[in-house]
N, C-alpha and C positions, 0 to 999 in steps of 0.2 A: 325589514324583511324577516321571516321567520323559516326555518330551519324546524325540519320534524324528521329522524331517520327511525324507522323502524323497520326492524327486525328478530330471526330467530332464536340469535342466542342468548346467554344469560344475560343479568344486568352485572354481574361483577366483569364481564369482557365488554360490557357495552360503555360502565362505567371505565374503566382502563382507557377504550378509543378514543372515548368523546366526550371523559369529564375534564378535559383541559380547557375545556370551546364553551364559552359562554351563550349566553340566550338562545341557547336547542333544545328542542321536545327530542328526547331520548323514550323508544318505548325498547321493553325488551321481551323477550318468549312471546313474541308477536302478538305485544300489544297488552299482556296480563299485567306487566308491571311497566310504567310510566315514571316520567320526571321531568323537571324543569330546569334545567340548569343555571339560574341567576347565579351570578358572582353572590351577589348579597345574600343570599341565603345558604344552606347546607345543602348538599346534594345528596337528596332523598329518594328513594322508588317509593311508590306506591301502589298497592293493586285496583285495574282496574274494573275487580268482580270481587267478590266475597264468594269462599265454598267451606262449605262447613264438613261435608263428607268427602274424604279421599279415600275412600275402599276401593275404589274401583282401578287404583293402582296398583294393586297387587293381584288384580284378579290378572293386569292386562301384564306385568312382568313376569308372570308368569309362564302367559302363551310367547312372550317375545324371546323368553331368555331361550326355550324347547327349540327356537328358530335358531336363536345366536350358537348353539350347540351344535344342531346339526347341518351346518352352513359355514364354510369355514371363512373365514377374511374380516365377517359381518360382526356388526357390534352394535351394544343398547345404550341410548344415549337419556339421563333421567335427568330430565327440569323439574322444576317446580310444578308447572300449567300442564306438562306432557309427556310423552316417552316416547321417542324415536327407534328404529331400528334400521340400520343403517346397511347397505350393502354395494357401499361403493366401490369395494374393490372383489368384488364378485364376479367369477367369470359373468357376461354381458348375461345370456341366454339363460343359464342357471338361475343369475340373482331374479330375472323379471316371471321367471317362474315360481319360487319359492316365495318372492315379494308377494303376488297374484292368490297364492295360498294364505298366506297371511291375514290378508285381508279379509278372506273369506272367511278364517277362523275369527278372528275378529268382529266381523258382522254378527257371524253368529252369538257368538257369547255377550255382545254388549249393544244388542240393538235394543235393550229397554232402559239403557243407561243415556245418561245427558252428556255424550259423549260424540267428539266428530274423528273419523278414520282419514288422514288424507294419505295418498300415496302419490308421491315424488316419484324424479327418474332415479334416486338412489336411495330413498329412504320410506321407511311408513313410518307414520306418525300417529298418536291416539291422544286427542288434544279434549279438554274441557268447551262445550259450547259456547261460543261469545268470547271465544279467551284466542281471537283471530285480529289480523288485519284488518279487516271491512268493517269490522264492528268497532277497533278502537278509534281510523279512519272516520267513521262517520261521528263520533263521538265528539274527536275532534274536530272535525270544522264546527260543529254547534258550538262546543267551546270559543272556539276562535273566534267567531261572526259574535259572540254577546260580548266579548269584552274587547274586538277590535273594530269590527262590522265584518261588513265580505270582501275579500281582499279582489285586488283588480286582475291577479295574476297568479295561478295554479301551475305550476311543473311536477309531477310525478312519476318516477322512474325503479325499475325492479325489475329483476331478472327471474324470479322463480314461477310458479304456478299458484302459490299464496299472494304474491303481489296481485293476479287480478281482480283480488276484492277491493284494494286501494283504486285502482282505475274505474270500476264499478260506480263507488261511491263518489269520486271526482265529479265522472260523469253524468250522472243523476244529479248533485249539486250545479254544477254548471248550465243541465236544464233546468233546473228546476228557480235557479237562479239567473237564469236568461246571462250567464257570462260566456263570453266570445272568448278569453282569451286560458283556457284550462287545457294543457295538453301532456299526453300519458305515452310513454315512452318504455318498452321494454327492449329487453337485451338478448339478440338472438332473434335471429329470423324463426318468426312460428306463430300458428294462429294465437289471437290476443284479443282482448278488451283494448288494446291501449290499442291510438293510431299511429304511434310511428316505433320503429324498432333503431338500433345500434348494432354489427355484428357482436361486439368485442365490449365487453365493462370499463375496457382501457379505454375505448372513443368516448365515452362518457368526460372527462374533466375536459376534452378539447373542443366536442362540441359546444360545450358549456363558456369556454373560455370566445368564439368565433363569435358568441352572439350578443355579446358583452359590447354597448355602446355608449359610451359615456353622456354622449349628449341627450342621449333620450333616456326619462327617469318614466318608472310603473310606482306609482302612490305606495301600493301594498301589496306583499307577494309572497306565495306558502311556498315551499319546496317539499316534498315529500319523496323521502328516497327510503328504498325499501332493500333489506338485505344488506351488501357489503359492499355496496357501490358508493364509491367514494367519488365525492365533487369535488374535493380541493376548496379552495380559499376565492371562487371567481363569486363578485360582486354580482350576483341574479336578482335583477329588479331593474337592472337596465338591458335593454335588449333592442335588436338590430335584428338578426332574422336565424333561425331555426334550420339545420342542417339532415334532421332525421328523418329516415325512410318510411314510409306513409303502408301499413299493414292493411288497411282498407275494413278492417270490421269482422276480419274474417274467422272463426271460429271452429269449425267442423274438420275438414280434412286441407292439412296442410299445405298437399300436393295443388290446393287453389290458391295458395298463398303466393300474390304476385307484387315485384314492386313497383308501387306508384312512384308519382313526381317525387319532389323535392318539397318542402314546404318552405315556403318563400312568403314569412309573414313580416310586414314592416311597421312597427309600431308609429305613427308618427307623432311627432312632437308634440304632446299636450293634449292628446288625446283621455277622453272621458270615457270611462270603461261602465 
């Protein structure tokens, strides 16, 4: 089985989490920097873009910082790949106001740059193109499929609004690879790419642990968890059946977000995927 967690913060916090745990794809700043973590080898990141020009980080810490001043709570967060501005603890109405402005200033000033704006419920963000999820995501199954083939069994789970690039490209893999058994999972009832949700991050290691069937073995099987959603130590690659709420596809406006069945899938014994 294979273990892939990516997420947005550094690689020296991602190295901390999860340099203990052998044979994991560690990505970190969503996916810029990468690594493998064999015992037999050194735990190394690597990047996975090359940028030769970083001006464009002073153009944009400069409009973030005029924010961080005049907004009080709010704070600038500076990676490698991007820069954050933060305003989690911002009266609600206030921050999504000022957030709104931001962006706009932003647009302006760097829409001839190779440059992506995203805005979170707490945060903006001003990231290098391709230096995302969806693009390290897609990267990696091509990797995967040349030096393992295609695995028989996809789980992918994420809580944020960056995660549904990983669901995206699952998806598209799974058609396009004619596999039945790829299933995406987010956290929080709300429209999604993924088909089934979890209310709470914390149901995450239980449902995982309920689906867990010894007698029934899956050949080959990726896990991709995105963010800080932690799985615990449950053997996934055997499996019995799936406990998560069915989001139906749905996209647009939340208010049609309704919940389906149960997913009630039963691998059975020796089954050829």
């Amino acid at each position: 089985n294979t273990l892939c967690v990516i997420s947005g913060r550094e690689k020296s916090v991602m190295k901390w989490k999860y340099g203990h745990i052998y044979n994991i794809y560690i990505a970190a700043e969503n996916g810029y920097y990468y690594a493998w973590n064999d015992k037999h080898q050194d735990f190394t990141f690597n990047r996975f873009m090359n940028v030769k020009d970083w001006g464009w980080k002073e153009i944009v810490l400069d409009i973030v910082k005029s924010y961080k001043e005049r907004v009080d709570g709010s704070y600038v967060d500076i990676k490698d790949s991007s820069v954050r501005w933060f305003y989690t603890s911002v009266d609600t109405d206030f921050g999504v106001k000022e957030s709104n402005e931001l962006v706009t200033d932003l647009q302006n000033f760097l829409r001839y740059l190779p440059l992506e704006i995203v805005h979170e419920k707490d945060y903006v963000e001003v990231r290098l193109i391709g230096a995302d999820k969806e693009a390290f995501t897609r990267e990696f199954l091509k990797s995967y499929e040349k030096s393992k083939g295609v695995a028989d069994f996809i789980l992918c789970i994420g809580d944020s609004q960056s995660d549904e690039g990983i669901f995206k490209v699952a998806k598209e893999y799974a058609k396009h690879k004619a596999l039945r058994n790829v299933f995406c999972i987010t956290v929080g009832e709300k429209a999604s790419l993924a088909d089934y949700f979890v209310n709470e991050s914390n149901q995450v290691p239980t449902n995982l642990a309920e689906i867990i069937l010894p007698s029934v073995e899956v050949r080959t099987c990726i896990r991709v968890v995105a963010g800080e959603t932690i799985v615990g130590d449950a053997e996934v690659g055997r499996f019995q059946k799936t406990r998560f709420v069915h989001t139906q596809h749905l996209f647009s406006h939340h208010e049609d977000l309704r919940q389906g069945r149960l997913l009630q899938t039963r691998i059975s014994q020796g089954s050829n995927y």
